[in-house]
C-alpha positions in Angstrom: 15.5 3.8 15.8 12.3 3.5 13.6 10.4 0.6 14.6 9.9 -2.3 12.0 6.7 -3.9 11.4 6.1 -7.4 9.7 4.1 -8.6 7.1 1.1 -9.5 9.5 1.0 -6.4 11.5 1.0 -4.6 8.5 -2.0 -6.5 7.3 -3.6 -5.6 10.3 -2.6 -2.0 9.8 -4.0 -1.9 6.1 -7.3 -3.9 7.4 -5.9 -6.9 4.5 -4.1 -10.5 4.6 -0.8 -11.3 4.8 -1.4 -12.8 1.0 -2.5 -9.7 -0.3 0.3 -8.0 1.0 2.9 -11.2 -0.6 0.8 -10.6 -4.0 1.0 -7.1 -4.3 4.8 -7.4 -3.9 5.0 -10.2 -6.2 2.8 -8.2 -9.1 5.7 -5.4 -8.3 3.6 -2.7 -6.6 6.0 -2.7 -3.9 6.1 1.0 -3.0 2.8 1.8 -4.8 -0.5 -0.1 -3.6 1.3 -0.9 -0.5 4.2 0.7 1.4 8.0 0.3 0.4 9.3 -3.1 2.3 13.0 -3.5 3.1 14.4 -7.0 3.1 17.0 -8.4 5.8 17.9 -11.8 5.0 14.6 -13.8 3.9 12.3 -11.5 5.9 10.2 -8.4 5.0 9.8 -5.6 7.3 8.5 -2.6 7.1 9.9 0.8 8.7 7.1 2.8 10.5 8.0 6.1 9.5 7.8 4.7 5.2 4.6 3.3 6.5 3.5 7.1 7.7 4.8 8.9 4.5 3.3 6.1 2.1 -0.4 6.8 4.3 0.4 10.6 3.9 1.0 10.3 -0.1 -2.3 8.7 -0.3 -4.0 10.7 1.7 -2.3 13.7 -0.7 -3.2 11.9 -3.9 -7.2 12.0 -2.8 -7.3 15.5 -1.5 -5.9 16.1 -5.5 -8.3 14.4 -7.3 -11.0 15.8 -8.9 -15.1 14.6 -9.0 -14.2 13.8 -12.6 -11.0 11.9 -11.9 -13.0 9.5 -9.0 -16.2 8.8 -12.0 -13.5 7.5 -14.6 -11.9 5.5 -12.2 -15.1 4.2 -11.1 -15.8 3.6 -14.7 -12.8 1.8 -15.3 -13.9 -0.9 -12.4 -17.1 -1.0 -13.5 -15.5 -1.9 -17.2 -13.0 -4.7 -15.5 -16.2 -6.4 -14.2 
């Protein structure tokens, strides 16, 4: 059985707070800025192995991009500022 983490060990794992975490999911970026969560009963948990494929997807995503991609998003932050 794959191992279910909370909301505060995932925090720790993503080096952010538990209310980051509860925003992101409220904005609906469940499953995009932050791994899928499953809900049993009023708790969210997170499976290890969605935590591992979410990491690996990111981790895909950079290896992708290129020089040009990374300066337009920077531009884009530096526009939101």
């Amino acid at each position: 059985m794959d191992k279910l983490l909370t909301a505060d060990e995932l925090a720790i794992f993503l080096r952010t707070s538990r209310a980051q975490i509860y925003n992101t999911i409220n904005k609906g970026r469940d499953g995009v800025d932050i791994p899928k969560s499953i809900q049993i009963g009023r708790r969210r948990l997170w499976p290890k192995c969605a935590i591992d494929q979410w990491v690996e997807n990111k981790l895909s995503e950079m290896k992708d991009k290129t020089p040009e991609d990374e300066i337009r998003s920077v531009e884009k932050t530096i526009n939101r500022i």
